[in-house]
C-alpha positions as CSV (number, residue, x, y, z in Angstrom):
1,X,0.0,0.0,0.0
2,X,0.9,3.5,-0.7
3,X,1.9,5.2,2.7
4,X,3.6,8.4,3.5
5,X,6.9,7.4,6.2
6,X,8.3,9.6,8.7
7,X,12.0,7.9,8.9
8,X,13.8,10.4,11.1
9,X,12.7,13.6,12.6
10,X,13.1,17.2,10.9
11,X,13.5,15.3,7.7
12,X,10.7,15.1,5.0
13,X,8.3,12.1,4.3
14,X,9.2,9.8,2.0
15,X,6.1,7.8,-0.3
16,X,6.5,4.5,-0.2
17,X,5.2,1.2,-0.7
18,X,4.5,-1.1,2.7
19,X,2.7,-4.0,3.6
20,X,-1.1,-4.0,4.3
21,X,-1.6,-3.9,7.9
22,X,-1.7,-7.1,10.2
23,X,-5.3,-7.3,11.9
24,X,-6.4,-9.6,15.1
25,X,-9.9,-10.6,15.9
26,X,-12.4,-7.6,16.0
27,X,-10.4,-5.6,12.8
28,X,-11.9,-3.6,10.3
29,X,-9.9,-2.7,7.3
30,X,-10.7,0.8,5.9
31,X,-9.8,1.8,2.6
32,X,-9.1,5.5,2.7
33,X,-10.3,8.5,1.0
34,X,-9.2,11.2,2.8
35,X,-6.8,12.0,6.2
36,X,-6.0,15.2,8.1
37,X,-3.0,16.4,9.5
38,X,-3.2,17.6,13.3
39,X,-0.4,19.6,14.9
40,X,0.8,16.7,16.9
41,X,1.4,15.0,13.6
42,X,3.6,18.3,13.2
43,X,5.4,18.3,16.8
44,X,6.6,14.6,16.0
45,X,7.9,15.2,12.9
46,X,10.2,17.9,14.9
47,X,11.3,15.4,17.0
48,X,9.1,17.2,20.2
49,X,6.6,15.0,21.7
50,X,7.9,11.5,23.7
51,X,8.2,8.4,22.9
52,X,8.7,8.7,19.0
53,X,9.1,5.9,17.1
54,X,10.4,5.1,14.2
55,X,9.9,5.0,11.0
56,X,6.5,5.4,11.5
57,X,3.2,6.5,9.0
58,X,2.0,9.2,10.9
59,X,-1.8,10.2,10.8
60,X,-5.2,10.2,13.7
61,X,-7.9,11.1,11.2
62,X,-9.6,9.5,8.6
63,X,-12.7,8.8,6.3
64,X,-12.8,5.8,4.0
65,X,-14.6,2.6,3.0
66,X,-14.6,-0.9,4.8
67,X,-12.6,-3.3,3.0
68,X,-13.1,-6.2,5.5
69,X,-15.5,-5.9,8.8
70,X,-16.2,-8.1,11.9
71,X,-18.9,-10.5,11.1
72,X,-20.5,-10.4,14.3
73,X,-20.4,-6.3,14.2
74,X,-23.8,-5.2,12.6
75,X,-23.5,-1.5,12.5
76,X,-20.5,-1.9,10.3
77,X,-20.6,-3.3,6.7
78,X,-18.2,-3.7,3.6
79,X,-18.2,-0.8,1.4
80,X,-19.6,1.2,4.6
81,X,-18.5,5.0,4.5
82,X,-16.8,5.2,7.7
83,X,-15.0,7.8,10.2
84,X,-12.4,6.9,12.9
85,X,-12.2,7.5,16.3
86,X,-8.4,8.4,16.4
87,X,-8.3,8.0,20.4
88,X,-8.0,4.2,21.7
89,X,-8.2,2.9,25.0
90,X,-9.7,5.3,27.0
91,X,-10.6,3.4,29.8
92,X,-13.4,3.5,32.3
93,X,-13.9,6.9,33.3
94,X,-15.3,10.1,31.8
95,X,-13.3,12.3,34.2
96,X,-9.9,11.2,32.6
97,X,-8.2,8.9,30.2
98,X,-6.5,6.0,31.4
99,X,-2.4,5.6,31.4
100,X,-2.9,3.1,28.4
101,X,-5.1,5.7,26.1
102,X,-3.0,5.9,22.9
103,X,-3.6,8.0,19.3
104,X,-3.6,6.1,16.2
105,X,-0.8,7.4,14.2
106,X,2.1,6.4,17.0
107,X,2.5,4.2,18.2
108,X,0.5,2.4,15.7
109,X,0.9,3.3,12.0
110,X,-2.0,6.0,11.2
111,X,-4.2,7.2,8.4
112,X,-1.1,8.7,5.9
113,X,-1.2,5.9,3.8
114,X,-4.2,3.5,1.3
115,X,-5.5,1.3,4.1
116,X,-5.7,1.2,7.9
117,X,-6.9,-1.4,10.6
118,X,-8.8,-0.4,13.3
119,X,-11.1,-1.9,16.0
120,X,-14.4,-2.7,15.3
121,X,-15.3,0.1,18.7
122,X,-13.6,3.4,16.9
123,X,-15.4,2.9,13.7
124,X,-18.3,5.1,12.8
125,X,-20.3,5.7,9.9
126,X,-19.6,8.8,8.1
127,X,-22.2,11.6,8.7
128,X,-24.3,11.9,5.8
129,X,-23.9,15.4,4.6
130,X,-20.2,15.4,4.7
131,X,-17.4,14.1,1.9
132,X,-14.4,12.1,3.0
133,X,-12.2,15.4,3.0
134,X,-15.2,16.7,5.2
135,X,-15.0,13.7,7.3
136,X,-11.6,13.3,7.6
137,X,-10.8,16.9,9.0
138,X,-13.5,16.2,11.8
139,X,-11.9,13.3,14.4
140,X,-9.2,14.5,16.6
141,X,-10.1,18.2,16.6
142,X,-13.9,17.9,16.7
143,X,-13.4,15.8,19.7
144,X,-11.2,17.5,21.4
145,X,-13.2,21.0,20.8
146,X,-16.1,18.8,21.8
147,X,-14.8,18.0,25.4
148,X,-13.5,21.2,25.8
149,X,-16.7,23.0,25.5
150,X,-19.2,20.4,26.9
151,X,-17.8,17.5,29.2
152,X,-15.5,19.7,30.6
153,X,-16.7,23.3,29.6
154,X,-20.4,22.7,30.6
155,X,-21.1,25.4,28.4
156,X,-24.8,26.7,28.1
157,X,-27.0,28.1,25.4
158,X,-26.8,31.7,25.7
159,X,-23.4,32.2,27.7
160,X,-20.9,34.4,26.4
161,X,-17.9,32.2,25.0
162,X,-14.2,33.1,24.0
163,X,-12.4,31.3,21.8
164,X,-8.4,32.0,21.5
165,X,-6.6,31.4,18.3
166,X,-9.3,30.7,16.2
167,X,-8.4,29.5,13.3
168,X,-6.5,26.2,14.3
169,X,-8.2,22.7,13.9
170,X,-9.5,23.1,17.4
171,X,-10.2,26.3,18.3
172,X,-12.4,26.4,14.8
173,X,-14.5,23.9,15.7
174,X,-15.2,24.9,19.3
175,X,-16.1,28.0,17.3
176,X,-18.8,26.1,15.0
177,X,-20.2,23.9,17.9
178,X,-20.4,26.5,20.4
179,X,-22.7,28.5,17.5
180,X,-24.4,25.5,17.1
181,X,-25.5,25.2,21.0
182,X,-26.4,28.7,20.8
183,X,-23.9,30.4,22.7
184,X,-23.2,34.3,22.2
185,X,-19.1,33.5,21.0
186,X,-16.3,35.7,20.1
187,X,-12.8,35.0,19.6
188,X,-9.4,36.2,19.2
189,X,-6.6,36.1,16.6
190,X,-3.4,38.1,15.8
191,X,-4.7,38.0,12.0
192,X,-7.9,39.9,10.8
193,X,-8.7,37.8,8.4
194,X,-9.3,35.3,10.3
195,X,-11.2,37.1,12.8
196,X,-13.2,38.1,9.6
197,X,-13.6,34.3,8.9
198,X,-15.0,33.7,12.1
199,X,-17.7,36.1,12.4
200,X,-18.7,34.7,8.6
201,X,-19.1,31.2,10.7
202,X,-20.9,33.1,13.5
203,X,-18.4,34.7,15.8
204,X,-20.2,37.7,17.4
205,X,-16.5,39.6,17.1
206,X,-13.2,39.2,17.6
207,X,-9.6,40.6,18.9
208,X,-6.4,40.7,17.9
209,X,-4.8,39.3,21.5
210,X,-1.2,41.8,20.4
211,X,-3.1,44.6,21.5
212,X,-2.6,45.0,25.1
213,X,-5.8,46.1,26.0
214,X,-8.0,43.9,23.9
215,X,-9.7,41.9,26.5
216,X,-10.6,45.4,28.1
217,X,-12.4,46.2,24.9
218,X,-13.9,42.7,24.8
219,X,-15.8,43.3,28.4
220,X,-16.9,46.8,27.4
221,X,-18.1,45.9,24.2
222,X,-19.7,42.8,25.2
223,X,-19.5,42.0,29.1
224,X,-17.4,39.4,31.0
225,X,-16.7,35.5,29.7
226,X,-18.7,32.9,31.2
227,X,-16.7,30.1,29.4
228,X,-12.8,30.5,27.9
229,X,-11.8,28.2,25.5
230,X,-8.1,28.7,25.1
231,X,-4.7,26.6,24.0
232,X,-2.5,29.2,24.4
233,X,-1.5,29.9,28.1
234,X,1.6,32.1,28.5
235,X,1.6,35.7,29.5
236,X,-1.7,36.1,28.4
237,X,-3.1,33.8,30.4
238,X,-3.4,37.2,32.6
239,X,-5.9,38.6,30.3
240,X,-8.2,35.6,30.3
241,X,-8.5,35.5,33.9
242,X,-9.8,39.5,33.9
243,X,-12.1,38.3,31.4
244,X,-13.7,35.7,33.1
245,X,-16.8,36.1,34.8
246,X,-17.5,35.3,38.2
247,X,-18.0,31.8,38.6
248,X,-16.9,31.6,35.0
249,X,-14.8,28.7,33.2
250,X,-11.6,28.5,31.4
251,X,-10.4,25.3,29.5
252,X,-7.1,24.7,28.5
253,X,-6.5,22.3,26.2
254,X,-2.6,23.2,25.1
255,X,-0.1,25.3,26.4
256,X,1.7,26.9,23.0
257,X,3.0,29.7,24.9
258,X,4.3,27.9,27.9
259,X,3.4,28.3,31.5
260,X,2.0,31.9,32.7
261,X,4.9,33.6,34.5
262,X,2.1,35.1,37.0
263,X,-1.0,33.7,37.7
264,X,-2.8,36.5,40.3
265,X,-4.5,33.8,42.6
266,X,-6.4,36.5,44.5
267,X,-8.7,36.9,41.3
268,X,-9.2,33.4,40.7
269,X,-10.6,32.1,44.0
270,X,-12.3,36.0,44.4
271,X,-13.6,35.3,41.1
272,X,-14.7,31.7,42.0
273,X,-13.2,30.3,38.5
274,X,-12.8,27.0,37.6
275,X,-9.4,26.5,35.8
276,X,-10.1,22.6,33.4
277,X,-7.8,21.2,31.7
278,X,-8.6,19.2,28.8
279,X,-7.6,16.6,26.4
280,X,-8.8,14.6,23.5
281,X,-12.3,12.5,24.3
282,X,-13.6,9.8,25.8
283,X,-15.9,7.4,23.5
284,X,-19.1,9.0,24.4
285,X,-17.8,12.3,24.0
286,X,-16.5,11.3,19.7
287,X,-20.4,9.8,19.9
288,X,-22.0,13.0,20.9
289,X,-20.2,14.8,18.7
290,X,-20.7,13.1,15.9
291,X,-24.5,13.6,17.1
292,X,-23.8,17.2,17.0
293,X,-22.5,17.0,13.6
294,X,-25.6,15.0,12.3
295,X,-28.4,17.4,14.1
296,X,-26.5,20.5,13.1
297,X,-25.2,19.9,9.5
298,X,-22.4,21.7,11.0
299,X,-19.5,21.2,7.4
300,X,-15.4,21.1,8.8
301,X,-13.5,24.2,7.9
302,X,-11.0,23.2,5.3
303,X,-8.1,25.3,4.2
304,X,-6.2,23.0,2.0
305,X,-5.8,19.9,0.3
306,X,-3.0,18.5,-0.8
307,X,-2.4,14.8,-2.8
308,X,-0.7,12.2,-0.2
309,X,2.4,11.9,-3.0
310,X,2.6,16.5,-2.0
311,X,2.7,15.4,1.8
312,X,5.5,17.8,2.6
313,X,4.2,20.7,0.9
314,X,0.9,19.7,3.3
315,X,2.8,19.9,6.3
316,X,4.6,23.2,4.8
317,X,1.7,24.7,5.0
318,X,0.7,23.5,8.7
319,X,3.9,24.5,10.0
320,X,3.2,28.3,8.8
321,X,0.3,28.6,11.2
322,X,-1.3,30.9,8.7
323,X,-4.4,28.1,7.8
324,X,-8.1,28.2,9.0
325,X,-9.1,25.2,9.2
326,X,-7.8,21.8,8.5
327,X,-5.2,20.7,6.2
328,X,-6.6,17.2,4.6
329,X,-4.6,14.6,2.6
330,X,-6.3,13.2,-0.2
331,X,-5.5,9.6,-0.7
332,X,-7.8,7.7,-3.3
333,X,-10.7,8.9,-4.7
């Protein structure tokens, strides 16, 4: 099979040919259509996230066709359009994953290639109203955005909702959902046009977080956060924590800008906030979203797609952190 090979770090893929995957009992092979990159695809390839191993075909999400399926699974079929849950063994709670959760695409070889075998539990079918590219740009962001808001975020209709860094897989779907569940949102981004994006998906406005008064303008304009989406951290974290509302929420689900170098504790138990962290999804929370999706009709932001054999230039443009959206891999179609 055709696959896309990480061989060392901070050195490009390579395409190459390697054997179909081995399956054990409960298996289904999908024959893919479409994968997307995620930025821990990106932080692997620079040789920043543990335990890399190599070479490896990198790759959490994807949308394809069942080749072979579990004869005693009937919600899944051959030549079934089908989504994967990129997270595995989550274990038994909803409050946290268990020390053996895991992400397809390392250890196990992931969606960059023709073919992939997963368990029979992280296969779903493909909501109707999307395409594979559609499908394929949903998994490992929309689940994560997905817990962030709702599992963790307990956000309400009608709560005001900041999003940081909108644009990124994440942060743009927490956008859409949080729209979707009728919250008032706004978000923040160093680049208007993506700000100007976001308000044509239903941002009620946005900021450019450079300005150093931007979250004062936010709470004039529009009142204090009840809920904080944010992957950022750093310096700013300051900011966010003015924001807030009393009793209000913020949910980190990354760090990008490292650890805040003050954190003014007075305000936070003053406040009474809640400070979540979040990461990935449990099973029920990739179900429920997927429910979202379906009632909703809510279509993945896509900002490119690239042909698996122009996998570099795809991560090229990931590594710019200029996209809105998701970056998708088209694989056979």
């Amino acid at each position: 099979m055709k696959s896309l090979v990480l061989n060392e770090v901070k050195t490009p893929f390579a395409i190459e040919e390697r054997p179909a995957p081995l399956t054990t009992k409960g298996d289904v092979v999908i024959k893919l259509h479409a994968a997307s990159l995620n930025r821990r695809d990106f932080w692997i390839t620079q040789g920043m996230y543990p335990d890399i191993k190599l070479p490896i075909i990198l790759g959490s999400d994807g949308a394809g066709e069942v080749v072979v399926a579990c004869d005693s699974i009937d919600h899944i079929v051959a030549d079934q359009r089908v989504i994967i849950n990129p997270g595995w063994d989550w274990g038994d709670s909803e409050q946290a994953q268990d020390p053996n959760f895991k992400i397809l695409g390392m250890p196990d070889h992931g969606t960059f290639a023709e073919i992939v075998a997963v368990p029979y539990q992280y296969v779903h079918p493909l909501p109707s109203h999307l395409d594979f590219a559609q499908a394929a740009a949903l998994p490992l962001a929309g689940v994560t955005a997905y817990r962030a808001l709702f599992s963790q975020g307990q956000l309400q209709a009608g709560e005001n909702v900041l999003i940081s860094g909108v644009g990124g897989g994440v942060a743009t779907f927490a956008l859409q959902f949080a729209v979707a569940a009728g919250a008032n949102v706004f978000v923040t981004s160093s680049c208007s046009q993506k700000i100007d994006k976001a308000i044509s998906l239903g941002a009620k406005a946005g900021y450019d977080y450079r300005q150093e008064d931007w979250h004062n303008a936010a709470q004039s304009d529009h009142g204090e956060m009840n809920l904080i989406i944010d992957s950022g951290a750093g310096d700013g974290y300051a900011n966010l924590v003015d924001l807030a509302a009393f009793g209000g929420r913020i949910v980190n689900y990354g760090a990008t800008a490292g650890p805040p170098r003050k954190l003014d504790m007075f305000k936070v138990f003053w406040k009474q906030l809640r400070l979540i962290g979040s990461t990935m999804g449990s099973p029920r929370d990739f179900s429920q979203m997927l429910e979202l999706v379906n009632t909703h009709k809510i279509e993945p932001a896509i900002d490119e797609q690239f042909d698996l054999e122009d996998g570099n230039k795809a991560f090229d443009r990931l590594r710019e952190s200029t996209q809105f959206g998701k970056v998708v891999l088209r694989i056979d179609e």
